[in-house]
C-alpha atoms as an extended CHARMM CRD file, in Angstrom:
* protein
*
       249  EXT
         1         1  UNK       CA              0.0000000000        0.0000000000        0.0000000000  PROA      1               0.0000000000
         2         2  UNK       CA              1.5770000000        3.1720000000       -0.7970000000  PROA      2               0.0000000000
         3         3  UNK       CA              0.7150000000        6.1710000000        1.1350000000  PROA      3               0.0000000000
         4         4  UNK       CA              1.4630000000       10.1990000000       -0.2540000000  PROA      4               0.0000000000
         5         5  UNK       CA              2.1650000000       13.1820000000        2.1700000000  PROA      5               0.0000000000
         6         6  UNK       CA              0.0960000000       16.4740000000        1.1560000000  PROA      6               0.0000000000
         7         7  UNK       CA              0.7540000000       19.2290000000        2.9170000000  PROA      7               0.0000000000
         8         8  UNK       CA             -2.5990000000       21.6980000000        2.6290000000  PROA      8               0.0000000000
         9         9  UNK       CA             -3.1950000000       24.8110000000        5.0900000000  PROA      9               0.0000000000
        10        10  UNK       CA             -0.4770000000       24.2950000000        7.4350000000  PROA      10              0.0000000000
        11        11  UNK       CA             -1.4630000000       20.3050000000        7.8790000000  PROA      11              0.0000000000
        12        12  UNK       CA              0.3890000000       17.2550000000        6.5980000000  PROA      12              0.0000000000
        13        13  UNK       CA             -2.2640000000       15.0890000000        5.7900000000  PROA      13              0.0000000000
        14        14  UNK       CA             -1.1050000000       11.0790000000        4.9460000000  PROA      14              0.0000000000
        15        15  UNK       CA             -3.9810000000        9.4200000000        2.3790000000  PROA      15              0.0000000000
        16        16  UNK       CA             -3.8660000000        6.2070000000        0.9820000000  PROA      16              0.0000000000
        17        17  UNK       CA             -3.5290000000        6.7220000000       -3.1520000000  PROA      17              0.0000000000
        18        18  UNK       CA             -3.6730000000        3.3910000000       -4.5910000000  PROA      18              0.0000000000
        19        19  UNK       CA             -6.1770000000        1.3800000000       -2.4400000000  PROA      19              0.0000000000
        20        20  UNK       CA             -9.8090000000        1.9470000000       -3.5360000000  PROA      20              0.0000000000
        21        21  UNK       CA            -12.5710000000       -0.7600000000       -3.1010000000  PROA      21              0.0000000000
        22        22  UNK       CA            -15.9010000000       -0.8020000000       -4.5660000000  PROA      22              0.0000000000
        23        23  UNK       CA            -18.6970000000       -2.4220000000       -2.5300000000  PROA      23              0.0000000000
        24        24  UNK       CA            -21.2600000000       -4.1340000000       -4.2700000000  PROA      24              0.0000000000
        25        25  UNK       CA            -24.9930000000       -5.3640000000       -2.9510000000  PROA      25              0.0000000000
        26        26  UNK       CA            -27.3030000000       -7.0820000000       -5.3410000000  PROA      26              0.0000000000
        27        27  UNK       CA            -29.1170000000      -10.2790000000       -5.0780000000  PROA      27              0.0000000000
        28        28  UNK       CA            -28.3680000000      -11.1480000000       -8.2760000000  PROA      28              0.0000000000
        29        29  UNK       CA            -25.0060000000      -13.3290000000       -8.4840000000  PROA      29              0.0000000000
        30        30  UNK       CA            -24.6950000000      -12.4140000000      -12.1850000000  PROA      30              0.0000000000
        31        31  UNK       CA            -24.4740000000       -9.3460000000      -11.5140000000  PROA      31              0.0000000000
        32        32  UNK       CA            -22.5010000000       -9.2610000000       -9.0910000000  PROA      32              0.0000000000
        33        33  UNK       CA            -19.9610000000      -11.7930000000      -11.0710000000  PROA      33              0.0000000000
        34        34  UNK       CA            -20.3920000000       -8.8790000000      -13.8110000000  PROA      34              0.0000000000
        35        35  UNK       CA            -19.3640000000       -5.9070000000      -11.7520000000  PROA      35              0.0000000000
        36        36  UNK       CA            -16.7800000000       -7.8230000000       -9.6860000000  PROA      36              0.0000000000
        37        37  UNK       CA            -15.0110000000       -8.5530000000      -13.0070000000  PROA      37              0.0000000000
        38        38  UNK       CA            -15.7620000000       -4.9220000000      -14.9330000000  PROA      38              0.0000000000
        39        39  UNK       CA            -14.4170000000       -3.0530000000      -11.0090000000  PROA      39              0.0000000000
        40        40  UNK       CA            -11.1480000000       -5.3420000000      -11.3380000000  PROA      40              0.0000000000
        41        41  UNK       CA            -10.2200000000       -4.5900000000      -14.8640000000  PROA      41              0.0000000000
        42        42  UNK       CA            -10.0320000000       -1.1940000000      -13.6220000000  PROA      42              0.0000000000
        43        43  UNK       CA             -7.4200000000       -2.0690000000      -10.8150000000  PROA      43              0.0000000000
        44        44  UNK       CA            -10.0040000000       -1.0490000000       -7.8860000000  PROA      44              0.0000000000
        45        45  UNK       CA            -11.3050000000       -3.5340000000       -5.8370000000  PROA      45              0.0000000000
        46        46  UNK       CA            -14.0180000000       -4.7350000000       -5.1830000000  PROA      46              0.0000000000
        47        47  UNK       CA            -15.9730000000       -6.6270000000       -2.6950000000  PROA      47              0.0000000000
        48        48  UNK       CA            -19.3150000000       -8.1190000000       -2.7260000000  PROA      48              0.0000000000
        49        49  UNK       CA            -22.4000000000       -8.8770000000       -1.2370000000  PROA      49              0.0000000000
        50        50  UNK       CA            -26.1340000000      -10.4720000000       -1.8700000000  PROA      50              0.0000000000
        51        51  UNK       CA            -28.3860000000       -9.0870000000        1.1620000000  PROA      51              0.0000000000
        52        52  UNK       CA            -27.9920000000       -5.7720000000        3.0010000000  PROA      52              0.0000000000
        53        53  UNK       CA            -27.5830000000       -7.7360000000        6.4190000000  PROA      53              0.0000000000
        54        54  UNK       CA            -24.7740000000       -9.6470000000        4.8540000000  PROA      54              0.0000000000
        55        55  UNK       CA            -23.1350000000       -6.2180000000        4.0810000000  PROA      55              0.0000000000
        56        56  UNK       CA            -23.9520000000       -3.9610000000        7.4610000000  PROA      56              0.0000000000
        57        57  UNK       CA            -21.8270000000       -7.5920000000        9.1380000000  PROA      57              0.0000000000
        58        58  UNK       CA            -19.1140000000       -6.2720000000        7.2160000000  PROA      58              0.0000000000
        59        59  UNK       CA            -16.1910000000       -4.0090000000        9.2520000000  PROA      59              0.0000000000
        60        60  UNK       CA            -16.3890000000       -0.1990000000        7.7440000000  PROA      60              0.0000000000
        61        61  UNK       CA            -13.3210000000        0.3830000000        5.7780000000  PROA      61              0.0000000000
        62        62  UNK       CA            -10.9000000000        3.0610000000        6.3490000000  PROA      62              0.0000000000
        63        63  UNK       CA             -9.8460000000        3.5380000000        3.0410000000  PROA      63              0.0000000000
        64        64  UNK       CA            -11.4140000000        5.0820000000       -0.1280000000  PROA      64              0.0000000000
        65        65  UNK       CA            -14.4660000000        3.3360000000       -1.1690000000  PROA      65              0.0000000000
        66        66  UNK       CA            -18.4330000000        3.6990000000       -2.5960000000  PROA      66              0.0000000000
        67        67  UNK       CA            -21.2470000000        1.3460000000       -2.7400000000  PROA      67              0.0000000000
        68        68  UNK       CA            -22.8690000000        0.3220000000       -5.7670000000  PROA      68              0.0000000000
        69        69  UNK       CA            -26.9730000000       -0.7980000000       -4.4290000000  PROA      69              0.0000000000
        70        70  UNK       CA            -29.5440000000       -2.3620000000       -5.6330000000  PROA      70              0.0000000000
        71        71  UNK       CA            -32.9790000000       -1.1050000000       -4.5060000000  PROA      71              0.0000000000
        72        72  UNK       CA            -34.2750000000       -4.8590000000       -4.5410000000  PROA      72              0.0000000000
        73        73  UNK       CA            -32.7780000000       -6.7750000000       -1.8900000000  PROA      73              0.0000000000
        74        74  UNK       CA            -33.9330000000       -9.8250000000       -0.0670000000  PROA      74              0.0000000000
        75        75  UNK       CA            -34.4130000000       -8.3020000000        3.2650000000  PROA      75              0.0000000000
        76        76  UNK       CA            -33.7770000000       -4.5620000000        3.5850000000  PROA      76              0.0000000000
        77        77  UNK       CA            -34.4520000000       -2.5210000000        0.7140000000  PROA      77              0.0000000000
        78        78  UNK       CA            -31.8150000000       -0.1270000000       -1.0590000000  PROA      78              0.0000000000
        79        79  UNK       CA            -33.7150000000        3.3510000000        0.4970000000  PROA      79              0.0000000000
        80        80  UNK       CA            -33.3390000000        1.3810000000        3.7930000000  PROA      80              0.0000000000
        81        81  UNK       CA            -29.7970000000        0.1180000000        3.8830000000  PROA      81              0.0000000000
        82        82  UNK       CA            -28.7310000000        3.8060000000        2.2940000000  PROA      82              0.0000000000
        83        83  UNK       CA            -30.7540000000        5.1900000000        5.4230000000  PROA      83              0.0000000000
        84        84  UNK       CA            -28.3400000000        2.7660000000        7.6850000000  PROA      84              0.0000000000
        85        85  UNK       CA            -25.4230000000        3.8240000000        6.1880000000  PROA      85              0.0000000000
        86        86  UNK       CA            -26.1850000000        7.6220000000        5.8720000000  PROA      86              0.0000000000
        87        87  UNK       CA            -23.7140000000        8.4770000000        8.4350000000  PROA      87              0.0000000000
        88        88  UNK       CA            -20.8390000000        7.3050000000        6.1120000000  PROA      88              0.0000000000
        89        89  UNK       CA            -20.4760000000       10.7550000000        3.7450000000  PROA      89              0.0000000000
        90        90  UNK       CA            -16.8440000000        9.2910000000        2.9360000000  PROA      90              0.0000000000
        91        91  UNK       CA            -19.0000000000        6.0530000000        1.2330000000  PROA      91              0.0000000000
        92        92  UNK       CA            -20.7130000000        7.3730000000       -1.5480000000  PROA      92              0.0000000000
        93        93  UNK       CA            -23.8940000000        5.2950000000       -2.9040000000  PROA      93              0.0000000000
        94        94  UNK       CA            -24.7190000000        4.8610000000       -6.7300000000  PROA      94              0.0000000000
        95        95  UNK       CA            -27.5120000000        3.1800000000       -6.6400000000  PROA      95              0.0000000000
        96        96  UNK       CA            -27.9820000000        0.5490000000       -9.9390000000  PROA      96              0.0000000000
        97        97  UNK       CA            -31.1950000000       -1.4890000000      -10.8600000000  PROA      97              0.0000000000
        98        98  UNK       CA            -33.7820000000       -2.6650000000      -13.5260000000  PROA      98              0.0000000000
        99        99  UNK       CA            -36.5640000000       -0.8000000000      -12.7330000000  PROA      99              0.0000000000
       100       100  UNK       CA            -37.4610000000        2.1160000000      -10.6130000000  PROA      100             0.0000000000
       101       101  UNK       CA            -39.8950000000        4.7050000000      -10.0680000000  PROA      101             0.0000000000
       102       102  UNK       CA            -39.6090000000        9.1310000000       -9.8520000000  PROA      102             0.0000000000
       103       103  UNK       CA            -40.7330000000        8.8790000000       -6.3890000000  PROA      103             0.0000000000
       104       104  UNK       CA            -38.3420000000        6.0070000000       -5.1640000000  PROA      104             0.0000000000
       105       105  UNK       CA            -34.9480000000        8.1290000000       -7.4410000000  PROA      105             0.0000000000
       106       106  UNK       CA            -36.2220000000       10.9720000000       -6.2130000000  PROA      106             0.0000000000
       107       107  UNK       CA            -35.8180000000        9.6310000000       -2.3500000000  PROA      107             0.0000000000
       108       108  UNK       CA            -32.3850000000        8.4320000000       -3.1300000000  PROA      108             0.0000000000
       109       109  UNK       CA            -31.0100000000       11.9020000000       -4.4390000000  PROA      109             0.0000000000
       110       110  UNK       CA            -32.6240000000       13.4610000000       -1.6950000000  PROA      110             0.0000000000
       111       111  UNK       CA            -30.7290000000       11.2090000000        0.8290000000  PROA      111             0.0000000000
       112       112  UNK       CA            -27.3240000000       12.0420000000       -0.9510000000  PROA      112             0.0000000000
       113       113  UNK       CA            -26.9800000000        9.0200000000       -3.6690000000  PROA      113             0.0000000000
       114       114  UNK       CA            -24.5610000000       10.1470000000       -6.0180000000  PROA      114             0.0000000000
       115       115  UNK       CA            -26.4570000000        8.2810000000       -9.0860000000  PROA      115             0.0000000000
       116       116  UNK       CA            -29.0480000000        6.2650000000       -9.9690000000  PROA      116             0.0000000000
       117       117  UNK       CA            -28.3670000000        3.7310000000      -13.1830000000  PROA      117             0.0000000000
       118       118  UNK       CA            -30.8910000000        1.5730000000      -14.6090000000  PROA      118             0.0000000000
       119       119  UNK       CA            -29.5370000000       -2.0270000000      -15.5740000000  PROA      119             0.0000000000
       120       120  UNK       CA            -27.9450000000       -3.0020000000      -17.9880000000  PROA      120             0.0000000000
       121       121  UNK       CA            -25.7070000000        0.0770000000      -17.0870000000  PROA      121             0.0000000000
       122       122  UNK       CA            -23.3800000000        1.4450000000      -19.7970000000  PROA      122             0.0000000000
       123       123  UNK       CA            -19.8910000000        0.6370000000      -19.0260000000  PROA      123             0.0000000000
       124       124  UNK       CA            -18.5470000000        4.0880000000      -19.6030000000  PROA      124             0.0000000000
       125       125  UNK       CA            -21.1880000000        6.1040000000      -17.2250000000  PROA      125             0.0000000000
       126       126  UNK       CA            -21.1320000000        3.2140000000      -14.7250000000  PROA      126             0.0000000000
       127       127  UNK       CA            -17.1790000000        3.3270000000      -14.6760000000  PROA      127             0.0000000000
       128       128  UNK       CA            -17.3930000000        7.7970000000      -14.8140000000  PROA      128             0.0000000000
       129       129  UNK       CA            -19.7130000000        7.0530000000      -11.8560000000  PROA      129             0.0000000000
       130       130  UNK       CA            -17.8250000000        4.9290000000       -9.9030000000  PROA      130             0.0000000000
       131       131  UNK       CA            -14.7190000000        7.5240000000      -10.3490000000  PROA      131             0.0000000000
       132       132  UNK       CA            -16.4160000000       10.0250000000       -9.0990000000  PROA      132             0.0000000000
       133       133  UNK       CA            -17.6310000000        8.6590000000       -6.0730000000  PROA      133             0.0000000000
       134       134  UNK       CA            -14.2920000000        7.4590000000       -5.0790000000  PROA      134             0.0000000000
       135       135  UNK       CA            -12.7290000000       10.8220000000       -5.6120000000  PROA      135             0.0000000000
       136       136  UNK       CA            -15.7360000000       12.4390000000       -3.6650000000  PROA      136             0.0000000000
       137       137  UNK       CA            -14.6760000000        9.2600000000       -0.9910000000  PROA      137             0.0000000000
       138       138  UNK       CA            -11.0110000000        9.9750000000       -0.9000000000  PROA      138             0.0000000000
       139       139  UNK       CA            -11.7900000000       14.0020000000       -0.4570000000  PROA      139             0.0000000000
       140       140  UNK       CA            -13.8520000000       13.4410000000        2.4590000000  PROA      140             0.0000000000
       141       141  UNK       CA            -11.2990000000       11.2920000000        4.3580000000  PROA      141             0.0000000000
       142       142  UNK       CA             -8.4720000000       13.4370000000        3.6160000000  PROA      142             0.0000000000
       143       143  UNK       CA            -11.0080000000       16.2450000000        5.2690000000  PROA      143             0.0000000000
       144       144  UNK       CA            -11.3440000000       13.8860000000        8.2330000000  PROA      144             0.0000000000
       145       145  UNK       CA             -8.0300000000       12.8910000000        8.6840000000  PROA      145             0.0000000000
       146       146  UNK       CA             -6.7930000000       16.5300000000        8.5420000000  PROA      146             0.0000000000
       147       147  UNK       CA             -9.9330000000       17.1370000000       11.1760000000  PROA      147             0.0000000000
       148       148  UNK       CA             -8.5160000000       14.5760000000       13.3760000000  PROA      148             0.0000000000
       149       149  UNK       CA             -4.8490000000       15.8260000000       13.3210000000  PROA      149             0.0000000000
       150       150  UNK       CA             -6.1320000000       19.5590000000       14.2480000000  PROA      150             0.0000000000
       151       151  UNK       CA             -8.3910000000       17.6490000000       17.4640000000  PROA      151             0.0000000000
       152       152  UNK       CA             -5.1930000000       15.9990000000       18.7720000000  PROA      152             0.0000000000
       153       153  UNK       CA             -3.2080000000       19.5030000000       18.4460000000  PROA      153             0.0000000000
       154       154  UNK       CA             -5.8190000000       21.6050000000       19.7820000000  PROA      154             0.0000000000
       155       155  UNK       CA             -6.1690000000       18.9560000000       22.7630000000  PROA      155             0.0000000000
       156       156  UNK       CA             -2.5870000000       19.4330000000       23.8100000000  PROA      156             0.0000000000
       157       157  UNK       CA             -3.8160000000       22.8920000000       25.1730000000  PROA      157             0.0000000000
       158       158  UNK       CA             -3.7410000000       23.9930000000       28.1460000000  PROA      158             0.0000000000
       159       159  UNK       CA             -7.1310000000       25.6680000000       29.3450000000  PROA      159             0.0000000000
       160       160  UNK       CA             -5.4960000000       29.1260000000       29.0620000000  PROA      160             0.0000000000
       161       161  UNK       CA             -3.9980000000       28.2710000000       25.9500000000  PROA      161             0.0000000000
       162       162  UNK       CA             -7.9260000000       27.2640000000       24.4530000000  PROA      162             0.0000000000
       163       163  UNK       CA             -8.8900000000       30.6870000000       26.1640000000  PROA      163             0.0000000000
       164       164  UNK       CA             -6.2160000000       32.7070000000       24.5740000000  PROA      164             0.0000000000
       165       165  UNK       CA             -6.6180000000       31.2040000000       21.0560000000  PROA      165             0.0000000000
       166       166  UNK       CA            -10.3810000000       31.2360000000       21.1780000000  PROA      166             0.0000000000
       167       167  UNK       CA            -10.0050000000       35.5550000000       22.2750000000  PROA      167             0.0000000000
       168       168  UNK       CA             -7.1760000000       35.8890000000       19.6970000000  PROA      168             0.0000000000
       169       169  UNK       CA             -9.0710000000       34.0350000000       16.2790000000  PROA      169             0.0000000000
       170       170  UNK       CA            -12.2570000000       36.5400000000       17.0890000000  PROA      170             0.0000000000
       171       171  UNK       CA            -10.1950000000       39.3060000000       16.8460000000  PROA      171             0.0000000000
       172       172  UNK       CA             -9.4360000000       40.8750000000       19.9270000000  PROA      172             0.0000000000
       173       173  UNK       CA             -5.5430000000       42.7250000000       20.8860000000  PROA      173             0.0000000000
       174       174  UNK       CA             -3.1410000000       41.4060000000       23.2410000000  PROA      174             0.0000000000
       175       175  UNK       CA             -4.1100000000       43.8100000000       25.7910000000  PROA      175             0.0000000000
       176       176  UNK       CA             -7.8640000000       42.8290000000       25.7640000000  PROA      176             0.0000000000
       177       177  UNK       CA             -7.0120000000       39.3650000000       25.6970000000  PROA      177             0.0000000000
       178       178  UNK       CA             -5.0090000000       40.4440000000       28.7250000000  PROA      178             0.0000000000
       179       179  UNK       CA             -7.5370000000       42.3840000000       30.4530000000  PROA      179             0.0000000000
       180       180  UNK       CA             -9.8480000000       39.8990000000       29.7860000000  PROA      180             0.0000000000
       181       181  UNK       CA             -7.8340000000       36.8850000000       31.5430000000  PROA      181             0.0000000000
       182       182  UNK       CA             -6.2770000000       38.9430000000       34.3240000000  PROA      182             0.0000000000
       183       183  UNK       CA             -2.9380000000       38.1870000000       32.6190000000  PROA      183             0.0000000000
       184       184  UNK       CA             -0.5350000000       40.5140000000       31.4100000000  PROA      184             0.0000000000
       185       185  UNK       CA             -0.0010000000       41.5410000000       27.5220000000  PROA      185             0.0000000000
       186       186  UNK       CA              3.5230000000       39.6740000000       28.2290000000  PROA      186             0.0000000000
       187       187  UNK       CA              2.1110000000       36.5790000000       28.8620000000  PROA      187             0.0000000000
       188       188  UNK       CA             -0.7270000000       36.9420000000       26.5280000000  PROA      188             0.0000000000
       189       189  UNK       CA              2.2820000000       36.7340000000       24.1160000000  PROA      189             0.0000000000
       190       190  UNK       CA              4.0460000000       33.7740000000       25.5200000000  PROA      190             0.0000000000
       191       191  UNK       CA              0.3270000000       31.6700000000       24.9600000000  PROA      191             0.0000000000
       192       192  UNK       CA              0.0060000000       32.7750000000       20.9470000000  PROA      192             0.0000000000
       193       193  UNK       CA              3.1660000000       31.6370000000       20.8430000000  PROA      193             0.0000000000
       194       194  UNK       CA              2.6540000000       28.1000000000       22.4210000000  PROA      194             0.0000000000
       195       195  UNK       CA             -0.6480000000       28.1160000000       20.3550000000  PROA      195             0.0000000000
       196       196  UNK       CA              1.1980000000       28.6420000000       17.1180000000  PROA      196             0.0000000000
       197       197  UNK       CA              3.4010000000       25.9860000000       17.8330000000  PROA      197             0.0000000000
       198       198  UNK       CA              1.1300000000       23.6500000000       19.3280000000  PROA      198             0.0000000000
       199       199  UNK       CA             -1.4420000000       24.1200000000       16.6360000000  PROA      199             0.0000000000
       200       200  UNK       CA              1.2660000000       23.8420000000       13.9480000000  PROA      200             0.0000000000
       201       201  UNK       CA              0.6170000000       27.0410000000       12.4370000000  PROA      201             0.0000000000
       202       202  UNK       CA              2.5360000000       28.9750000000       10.4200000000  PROA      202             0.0000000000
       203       203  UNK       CA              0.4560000000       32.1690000000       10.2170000000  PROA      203             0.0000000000
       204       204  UNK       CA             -2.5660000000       33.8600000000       12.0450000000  PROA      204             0.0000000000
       205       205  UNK       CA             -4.7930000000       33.2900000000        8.8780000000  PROA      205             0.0000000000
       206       206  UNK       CA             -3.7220000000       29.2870000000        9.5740000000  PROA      206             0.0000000000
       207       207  UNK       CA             -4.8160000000       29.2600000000       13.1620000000  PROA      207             0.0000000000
       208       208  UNK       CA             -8.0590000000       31.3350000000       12.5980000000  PROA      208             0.0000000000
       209       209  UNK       CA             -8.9590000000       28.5880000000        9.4770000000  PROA      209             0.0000000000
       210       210  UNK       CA             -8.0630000000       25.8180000000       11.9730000000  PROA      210             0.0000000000
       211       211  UNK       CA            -10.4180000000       27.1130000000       14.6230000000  PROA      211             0.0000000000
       212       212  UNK       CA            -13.0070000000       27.5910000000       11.7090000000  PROA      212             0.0000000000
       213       213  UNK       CA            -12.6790000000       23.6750000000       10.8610000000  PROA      213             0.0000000000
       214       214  UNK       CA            -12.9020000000       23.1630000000       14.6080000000  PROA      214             0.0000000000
       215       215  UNK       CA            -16.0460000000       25.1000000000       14.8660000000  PROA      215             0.0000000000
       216       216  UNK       CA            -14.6450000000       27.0480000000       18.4000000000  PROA      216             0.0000000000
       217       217  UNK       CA            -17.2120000000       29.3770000000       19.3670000000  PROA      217             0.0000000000
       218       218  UNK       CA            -16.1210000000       33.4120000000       18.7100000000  PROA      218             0.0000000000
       219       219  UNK       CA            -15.9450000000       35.9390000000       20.9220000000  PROA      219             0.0000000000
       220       220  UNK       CA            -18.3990000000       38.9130000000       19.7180000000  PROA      220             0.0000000000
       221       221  UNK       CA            -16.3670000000       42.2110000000       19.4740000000  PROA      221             0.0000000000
       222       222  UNK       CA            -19.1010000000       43.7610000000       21.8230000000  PROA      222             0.0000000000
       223       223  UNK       CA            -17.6380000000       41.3510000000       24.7320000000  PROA      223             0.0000000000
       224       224  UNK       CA            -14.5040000000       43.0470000000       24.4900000000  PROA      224             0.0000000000
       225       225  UNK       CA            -13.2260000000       45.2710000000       27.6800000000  PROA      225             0.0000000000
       226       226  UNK       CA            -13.0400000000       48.8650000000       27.2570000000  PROA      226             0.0000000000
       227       227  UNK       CA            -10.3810000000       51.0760000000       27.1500000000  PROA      227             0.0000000000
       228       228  UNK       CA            -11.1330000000       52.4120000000       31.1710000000  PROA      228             0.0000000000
       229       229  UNK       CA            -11.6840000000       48.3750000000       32.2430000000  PROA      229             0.0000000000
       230       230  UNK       CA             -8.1010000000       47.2270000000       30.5900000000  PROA      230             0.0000000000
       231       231  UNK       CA             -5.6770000000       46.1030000000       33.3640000000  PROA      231             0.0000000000
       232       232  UNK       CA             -8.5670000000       45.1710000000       35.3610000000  PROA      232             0.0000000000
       233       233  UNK       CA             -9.3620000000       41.6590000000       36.3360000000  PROA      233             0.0000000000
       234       234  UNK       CA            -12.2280000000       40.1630000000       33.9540000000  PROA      234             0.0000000000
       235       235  UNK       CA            -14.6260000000       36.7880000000       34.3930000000  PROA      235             0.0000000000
       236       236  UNK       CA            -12.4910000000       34.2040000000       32.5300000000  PROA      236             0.0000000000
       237       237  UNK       CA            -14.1350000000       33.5740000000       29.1760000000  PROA      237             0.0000000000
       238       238  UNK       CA            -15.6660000000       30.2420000000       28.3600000000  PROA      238             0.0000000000
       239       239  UNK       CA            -15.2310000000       28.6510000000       25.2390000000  PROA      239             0.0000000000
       240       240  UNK       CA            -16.9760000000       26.3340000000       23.5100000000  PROA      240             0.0000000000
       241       241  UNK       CA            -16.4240000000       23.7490000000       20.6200000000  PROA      241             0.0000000000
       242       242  UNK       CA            -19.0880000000       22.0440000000       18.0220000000  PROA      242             0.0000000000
       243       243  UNK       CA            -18.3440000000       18.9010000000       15.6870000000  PROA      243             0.0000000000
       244       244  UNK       CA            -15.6280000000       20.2810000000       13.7190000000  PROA      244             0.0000000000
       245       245  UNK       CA            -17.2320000000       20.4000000000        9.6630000000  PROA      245             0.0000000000
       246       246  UNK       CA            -16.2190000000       18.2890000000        7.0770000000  PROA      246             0.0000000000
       247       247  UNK       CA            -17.6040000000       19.7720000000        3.8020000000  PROA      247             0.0000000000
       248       248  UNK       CA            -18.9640000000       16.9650000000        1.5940000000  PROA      248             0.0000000000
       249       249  UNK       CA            -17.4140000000       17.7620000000       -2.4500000000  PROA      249             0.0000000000
């Protein structure tokens, strides 16, 4: 397996280039003889799988991948395993079949399928399809790989280091953050820089994109001391953070 190094926004983010498997559920064996031959000609692989119990026994995979689903299955249908599965954005769904109905494609696209092909699928937009979903895959867990690099770096924080980063992203001066904290400007200082390095950032524009991804609650301007209050002992400020956002291609 050979693994590439991209360096993107001040984060070194490892992804896995030549691995990419294409899951397969239909209860046709045919079929899935078919695609299983059609997916290895390509050099992806591919595993499959005749009943959507069969597949949800199966371990999630870590590397890039899609599902290709048939909306007839023996026990759950396609709209219900995609439902199952709907928390996996890195596993896009093309859903392929001989028959279907608006309402039923309709339900699908809603629910994020990236196509839906009617049997016997053209080689050329199954294989465009399939391409496509993997690159969409491989996007999304570089996103959450990068995601989990900047949650390991901004847990190495100390509480004042959160508090100083969280006052310095929204904007406010050393001295605020200062007065703020009940620290001096000094020290104020001495925490950016432990945040920069800590956070791996080589400019301010990195760290205030990092706490974007990491969704850290901001600071209004109107919660900033005023000129008369600075040097004066403040509440300390409470930050929060949300699920950091992984934005879906």
């Amino acid at each position: 397996m050979h693994v590439a190094a991209r360096k993107s926004g001040g984060l070194a983010v490892h992804t896995t280039e030549t691995i990419s498997v294409v899951l397969v559920v239909d209860q046709d064996n045919s079929v899935r003889t078919s695609l299983e031959s059609l997916i290895r000609s390509q050099g992806w692989q591919v595993l499959t799988f005749e009943s959507a119990s069969q597949f949800l026994a199966f371990p999630r995979l870590a590397v890039p991948c899609c599902l290709l689903l048939d909306f007839a299955l023996p026990d759950l249908n396609g709209l219900d395993l995609q439902q199952r599965v709907s928390d996996r954005c890195d596993m896009p769904v093309i859903f392929i079949t001989y028959q279907t109905d608006v309402p039923t494609t309709v339900k699908a696209m809603k629910a994020g399928a990236l196509e839906c092909l009617i049997k016997p699928v053209q080689t050329a937009h199954l294989l465009t399809a399939i391409r496509s979903a993997l690159d969409r895959s491989r996007a999304i867990q570089s996103q959450e790989a990068a995601v989990r690099i900047l949650r390991e770096r901004f847990a190495s924080l100390s509480p004042r280091e959160v508090e100083v980063m969280s006052l310095v992203v929204s904007g406010w001066l050393n001295k605020e953050v200062g007065a703020a904290l009940g620290i001096s400007e000094v020290t104020v200082k001495v925490h950016r820089f432990n945040v920069m390095r800590k956070m791996a950032a080589d400019s301010f524009a990195d760290l205030v994109k990092f706490s974007t991804t990491l969704r850290l609650t901001a600071v209004p301007r109107d919660d900033r001391p005023s000129s008369r209050s600075i040097g004066s002992r403040s509440a300390t400020v409470r930050v929060t953070q949300a699920e950091p956002s992984i934005v879906v291609p």
